[in-house]
N, C-alpha and C positions, 0 to 999 in steps of 0.2 A: 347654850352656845356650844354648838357640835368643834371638835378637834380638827377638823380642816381647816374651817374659821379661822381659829386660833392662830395656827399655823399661815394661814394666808394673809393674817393681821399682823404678824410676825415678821415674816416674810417683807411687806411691805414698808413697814416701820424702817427694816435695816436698810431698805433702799431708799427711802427719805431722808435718811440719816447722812447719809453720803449726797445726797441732792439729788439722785437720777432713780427711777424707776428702773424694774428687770431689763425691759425694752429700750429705755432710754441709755442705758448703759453699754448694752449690746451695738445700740447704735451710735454711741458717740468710739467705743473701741475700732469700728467698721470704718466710722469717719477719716480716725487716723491711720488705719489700716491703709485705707486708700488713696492717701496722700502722700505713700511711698513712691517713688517715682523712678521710671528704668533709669531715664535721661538724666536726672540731677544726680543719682550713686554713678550712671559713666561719665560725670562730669568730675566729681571727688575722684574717682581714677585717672581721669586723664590729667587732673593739677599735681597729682603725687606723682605722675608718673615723664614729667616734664621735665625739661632738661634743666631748670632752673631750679633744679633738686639733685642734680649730679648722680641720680641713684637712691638717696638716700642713705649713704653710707653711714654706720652709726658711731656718731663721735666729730662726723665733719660738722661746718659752720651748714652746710645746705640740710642734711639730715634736721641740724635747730633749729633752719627755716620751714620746714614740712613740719616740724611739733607743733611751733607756733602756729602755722596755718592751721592744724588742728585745734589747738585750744582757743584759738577765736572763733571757729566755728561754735563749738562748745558755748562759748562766752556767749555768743548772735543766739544761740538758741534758748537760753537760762540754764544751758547743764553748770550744775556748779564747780568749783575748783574742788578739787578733793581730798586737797595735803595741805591742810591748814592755810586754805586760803590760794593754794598754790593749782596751777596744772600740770604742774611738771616733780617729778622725782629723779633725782639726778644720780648718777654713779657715773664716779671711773669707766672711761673706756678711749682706750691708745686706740690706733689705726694708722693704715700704712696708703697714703694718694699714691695711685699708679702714673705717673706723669707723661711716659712715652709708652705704646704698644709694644717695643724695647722689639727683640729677636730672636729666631732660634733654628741653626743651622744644624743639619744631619750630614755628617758626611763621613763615607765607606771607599777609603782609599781615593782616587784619584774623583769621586763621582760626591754631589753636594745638592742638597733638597733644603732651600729657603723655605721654612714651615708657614701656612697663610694662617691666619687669623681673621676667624674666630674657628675657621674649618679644622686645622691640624692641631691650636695651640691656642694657649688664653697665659699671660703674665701671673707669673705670683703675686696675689693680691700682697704681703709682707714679704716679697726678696728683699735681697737689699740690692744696692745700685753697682754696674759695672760690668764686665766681662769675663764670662769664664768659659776657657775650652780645656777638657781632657777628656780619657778615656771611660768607657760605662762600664761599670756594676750591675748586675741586676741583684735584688738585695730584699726580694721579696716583702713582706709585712714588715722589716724593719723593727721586730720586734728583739728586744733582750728581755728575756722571764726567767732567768734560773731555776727560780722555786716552780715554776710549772716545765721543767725541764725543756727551755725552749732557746734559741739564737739564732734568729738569720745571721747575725755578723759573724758565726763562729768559725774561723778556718779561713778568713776571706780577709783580703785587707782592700777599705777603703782610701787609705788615706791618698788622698789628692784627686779624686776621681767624682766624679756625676754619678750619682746612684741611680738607680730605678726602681720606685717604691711604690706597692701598693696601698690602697688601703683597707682598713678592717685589720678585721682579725683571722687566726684558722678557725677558731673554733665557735661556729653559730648558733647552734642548738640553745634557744632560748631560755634556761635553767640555771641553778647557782652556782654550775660551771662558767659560765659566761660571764655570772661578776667578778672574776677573779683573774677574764680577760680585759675587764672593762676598762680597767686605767691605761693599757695599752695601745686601747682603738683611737686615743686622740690625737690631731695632727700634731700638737704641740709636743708631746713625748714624740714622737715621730722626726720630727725636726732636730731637738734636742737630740736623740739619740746618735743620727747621723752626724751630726758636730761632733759629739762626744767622740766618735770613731775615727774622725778625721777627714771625714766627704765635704769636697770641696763646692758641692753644687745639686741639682736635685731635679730629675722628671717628674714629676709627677703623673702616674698611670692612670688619671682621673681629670678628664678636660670638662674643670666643672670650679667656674666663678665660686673661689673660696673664701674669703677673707677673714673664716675661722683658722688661724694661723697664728704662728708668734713669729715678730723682728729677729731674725740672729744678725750680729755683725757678721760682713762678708761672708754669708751664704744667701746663692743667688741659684733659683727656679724658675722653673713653669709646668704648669699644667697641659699634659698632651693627651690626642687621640688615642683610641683603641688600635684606629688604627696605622698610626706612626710606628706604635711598640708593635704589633705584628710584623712591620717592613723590617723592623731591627732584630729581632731575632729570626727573622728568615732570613737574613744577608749573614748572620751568624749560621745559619744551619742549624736551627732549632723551631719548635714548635709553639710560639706563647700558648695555645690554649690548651696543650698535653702539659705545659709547666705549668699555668694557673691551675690545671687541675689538682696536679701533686699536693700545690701551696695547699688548697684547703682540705687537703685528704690528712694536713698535718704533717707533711712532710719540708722537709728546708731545699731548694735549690737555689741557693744563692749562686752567682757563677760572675768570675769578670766577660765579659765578650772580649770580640776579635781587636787585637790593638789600632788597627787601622779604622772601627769604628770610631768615632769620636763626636761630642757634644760641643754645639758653642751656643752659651745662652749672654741673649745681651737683657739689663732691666735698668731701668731710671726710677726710681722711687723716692719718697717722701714719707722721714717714719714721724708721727706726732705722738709721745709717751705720753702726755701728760693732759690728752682732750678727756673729754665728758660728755654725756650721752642723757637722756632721760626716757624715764616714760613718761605719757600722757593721760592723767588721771581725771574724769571727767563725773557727778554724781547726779543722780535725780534720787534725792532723799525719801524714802517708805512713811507712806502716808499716817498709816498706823503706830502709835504714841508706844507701843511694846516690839509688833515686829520689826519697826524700822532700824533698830539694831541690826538685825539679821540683812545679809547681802546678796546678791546675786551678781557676779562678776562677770562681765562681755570682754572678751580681749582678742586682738591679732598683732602680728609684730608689725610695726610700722616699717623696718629699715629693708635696704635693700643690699644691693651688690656694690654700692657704687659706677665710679667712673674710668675705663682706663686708657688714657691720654685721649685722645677725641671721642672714645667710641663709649657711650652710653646704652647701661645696662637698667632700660627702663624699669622693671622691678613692678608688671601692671599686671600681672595674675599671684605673683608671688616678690610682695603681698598687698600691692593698693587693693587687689579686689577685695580680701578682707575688709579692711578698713574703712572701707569705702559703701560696704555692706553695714557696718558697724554704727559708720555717722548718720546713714538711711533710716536706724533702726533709733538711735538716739536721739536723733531730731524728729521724728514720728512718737516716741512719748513724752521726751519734752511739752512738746504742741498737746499730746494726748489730754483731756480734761477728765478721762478716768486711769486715777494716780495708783503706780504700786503701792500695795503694803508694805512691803519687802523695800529697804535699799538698791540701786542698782547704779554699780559700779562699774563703766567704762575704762578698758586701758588701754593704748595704743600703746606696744610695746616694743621698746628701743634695746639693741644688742643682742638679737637674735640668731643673726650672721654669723656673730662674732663668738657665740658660745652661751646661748641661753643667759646674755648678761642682766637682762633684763627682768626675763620671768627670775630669774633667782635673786636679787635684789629684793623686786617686790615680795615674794614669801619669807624671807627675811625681815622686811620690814614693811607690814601689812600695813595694810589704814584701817579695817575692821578684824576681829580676830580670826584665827583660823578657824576656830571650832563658830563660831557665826558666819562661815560661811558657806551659805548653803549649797551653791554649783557653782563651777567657773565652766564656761564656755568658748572654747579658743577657736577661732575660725583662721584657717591658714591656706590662700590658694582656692577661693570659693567665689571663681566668676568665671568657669568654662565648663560646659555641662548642660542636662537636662533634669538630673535626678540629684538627690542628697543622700549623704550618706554620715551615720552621727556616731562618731567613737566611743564608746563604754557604755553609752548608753541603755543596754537591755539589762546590766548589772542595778539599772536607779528607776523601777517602773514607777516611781512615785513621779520622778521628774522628767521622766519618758513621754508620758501618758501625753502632758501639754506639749510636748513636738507635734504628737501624732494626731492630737485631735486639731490643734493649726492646718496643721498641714492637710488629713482627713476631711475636713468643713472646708476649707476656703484656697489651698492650692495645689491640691490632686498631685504633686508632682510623686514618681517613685522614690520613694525615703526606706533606706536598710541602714541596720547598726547591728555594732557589735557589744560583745561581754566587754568588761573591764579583765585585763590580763597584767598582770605583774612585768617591769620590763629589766631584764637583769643586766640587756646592755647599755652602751651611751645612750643617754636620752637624746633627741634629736628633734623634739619640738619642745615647745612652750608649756603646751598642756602635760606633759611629762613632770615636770618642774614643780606642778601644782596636784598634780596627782600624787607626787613624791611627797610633800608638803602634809599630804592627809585630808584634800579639798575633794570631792565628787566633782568630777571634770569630764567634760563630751568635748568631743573635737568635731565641727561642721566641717564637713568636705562635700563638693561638688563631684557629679561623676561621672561617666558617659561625655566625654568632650567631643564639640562639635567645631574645636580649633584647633593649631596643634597647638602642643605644649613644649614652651619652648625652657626646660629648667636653668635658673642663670646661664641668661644666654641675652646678646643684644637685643635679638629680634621679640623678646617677650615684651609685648606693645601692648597696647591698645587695644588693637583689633584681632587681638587673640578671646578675647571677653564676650562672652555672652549676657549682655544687659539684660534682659528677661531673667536669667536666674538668678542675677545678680538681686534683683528687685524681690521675688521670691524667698533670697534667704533675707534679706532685709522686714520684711513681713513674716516668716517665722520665727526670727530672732523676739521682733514685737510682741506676735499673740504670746509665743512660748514662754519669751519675760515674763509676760502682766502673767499670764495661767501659774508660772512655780511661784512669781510676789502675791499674789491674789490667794494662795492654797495656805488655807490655814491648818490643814491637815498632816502638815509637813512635818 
């Protein structure tokens, strides 16, 4: 009996074992492959991203009406509960309802500019409620660092006045200099610090749906254009983009403006301390009686912007497409009849708005261990586009390899990644959070977009989504799962 034999006797044995043949196996993964569907993932988009979700805010009651709507999905398909029984893991998380689009008037002496919304100005997602006018500050980064010898508030007084603040930091350069900026860049010190100084109120240099924020009593904001703050330091007689530049050259120009400028910000709000939040924990358990310990974790944040007073911030590229990619991919192995080896771990992830509450939760309090887990995969903002593109990726060729022959064999699209790079400043997604953790993590992004993009902003809808790629990463998600659960080489 010649060594091919053998080996083809071998060979066969192992695929009887499992019930399918090489062929038959190949073609039942193809089956389910193809049973992804454009129209049912923009159907999961367009239910997340419905008014009868407010957003999605994380911590509101509508936010724990979209989990639940996820976990029955889950339930309809046989993914199992994954927290002893449960679909949900729950933490802390306050949030602040925007009740009215509130106000925000410019005025330069005898002359007054009613700011429109969502064009000039967007509400503090966490002001607080009521009226305030005085005079502006510009007050740069708002940072206090002694030990890195640094104060925009030095030599300036705040107190009683509207600041104008940017945000970030001066210093970028991505190195161990920069974590020692890093406790600085968040809005929350940012807010705090201005309280502490005595500022009675807040522009924010950055018109961009926040609700990564903290409640202060009576301090009251909004988020303005670029180009609001250019019309106000030109009616001062100054340059915003020769004094942005200073800012990040490391230099401080703080300055009050002209006293006849002045701010009136009107906000109606609703703070809730004491809400709760979840993620959505969803399993299809690894077939294999040894690797099925080991994990493979699928995640995107479920929550969104919210609502603020009528105007809905649908929340459908970022992030139902995720999601919505996510439950494409999880209901297509559910169904699958050729089962991972590997565990695989589903999470819609709740409090990502609001400060990675979510991913940091769950690395805290795993459902498999860290070191059993073999990839986490975050997709964030991955349904406008032609091509793909996979973060860290070329740092893990082991678990590269099944992107690339997915994608390579059965959907041609253009797919580029990157190394994995250390990040010394604020993390700013999910997959940061699990990279920190000590998890091998790729981030799915979509690229090349063929809609605009509209970043928390009303008009991100719908029909900003490209179904077709949507469906694509739902089918790479698939082959790429079953290929790193299936790789016993790992």
């Amino acid at each position: 009996m010649n060594i091919k034999y053998i080996f083809s006797l071998l060979f066969s044995v192992c695929f009887a074992f499992n019930g399918f043949s090489q062929d038959e196996e190949t073609e039942k993964i193809l089956e389910s492959f193809h049973s992804i569907s454009s129209h049912e993932i923009l159907d999961f988009a367009k239910e997340l991203s419905s008014e009868k979700y407010k957003g999605r805010l994380s911590g509101s009651p509508e936010y724990l009406d979209a989990a639940n709507w996820c976990a029955d999905k889950f339930a309809e398909w046989g993914v199992s509960p994954a927290n002893i029984g449960s679909y949900f893991q729950y933490f802390p998380n306050e949030f602040s309802e925007v009740v009215t689009l509130g106000e925000v008037i410019y005025s330069n002496g005898n002359s007054k500019k009613t700011l429109e919304f969502p064009d000039d100005y967007l509400p503090g997602s966490n002001s607080a409620s009521g009226t305030i006018n005085a005079e502006l500050v510009y007050i740069g980064y708002g940072i206090s660092a002694p030990e890195l010898n640094y104060d925009d508030y030095k030599n300036i007084d705040v107190k009683g006045k509207i600041i104008i603040l940017e945000s970030g930091v001066p210093y970028t350069k991505n190195d161990a200099t920069l974590a020692k900026w890093t406790p600085y860049a968040y809005h929350r010190y940012k807010f705090k610090n201005a309280v502490k100084h005595g500022a009675t109120g807040m522009i924010y240099a950055s018109k961009i749906a926040n609700p990564n924020t903290v409640n202060l009593e009576n301090f009251i904001y909004a988020h303005v254009s670029t180009e609001v703050i250019e019309q106000i330091f030109n009616d001062a007689g100054k340059d915003y983009k020769t004094i942005k530049k200073s800012l990040q050259n490391m230099e401080i120009p703080s300055f009050a403006l002209e006293t006849n400028q002045k701010i009136t910000i009107t906000a109606e709000t609703k703070y809730f301390p004491d809400s709760k939040s979840c993620n959505v924990v969803g399993l299809i358990e690894g077939s294999d009686p040894v690797l099925k310990d080991e994990v493979i974790i699928v995640g995107g944040h479920l929550d969104g912007q919210g609502q603020m007073g009528d105007a809905l911030f649908p929340g459908a590229l970022d992030n139902a497409s995720g999601v919505a990619d996510i439950l494409g991919a999880a209901k297509a192995m559910a169904f699958s009849e050729v089962k991972p080896k590997r565990s695989v771990l589903f999470i819609l992830i709740g409090g990502e708005e609001c400060g990675l509450y979510g991913s940091k939760f769950y690395t805290k309090n795993p459902l498999f261990p860290i070191e059993k887990t073999k990839l986490m995969i975050n997709l964030d903002m991955v349904g406008n586009g032609t091509g793909f593109y996979v973060g860290s990726a070329k740092s893990y060729p082991e678990l590269y390899k099944h992107f690339q022959a997915a994608n390579n064999n059965y959907l041609h699209r253009k797919m580029d990644a990157s190394e994995a790079r250390k990040n010394y400043g604020r993390p700013r997604s999910d997959a940061s959070i699990f990279e920190d953790a000590g998890i091998n993590t790729f981030g799915l992004w979509t690229r090349n977009s063929v809609h605009p993009v509209y970043y928390h902003h009303p008009m991100d809808k719908t029909d900003v989504l490209t179904p077709e790629i949507m469906e694509d990463a739902a089918k790479l998600l698939y082959l790429s799962i079953l290929g790193v659960a299936n790789d016993k080489k790992l």
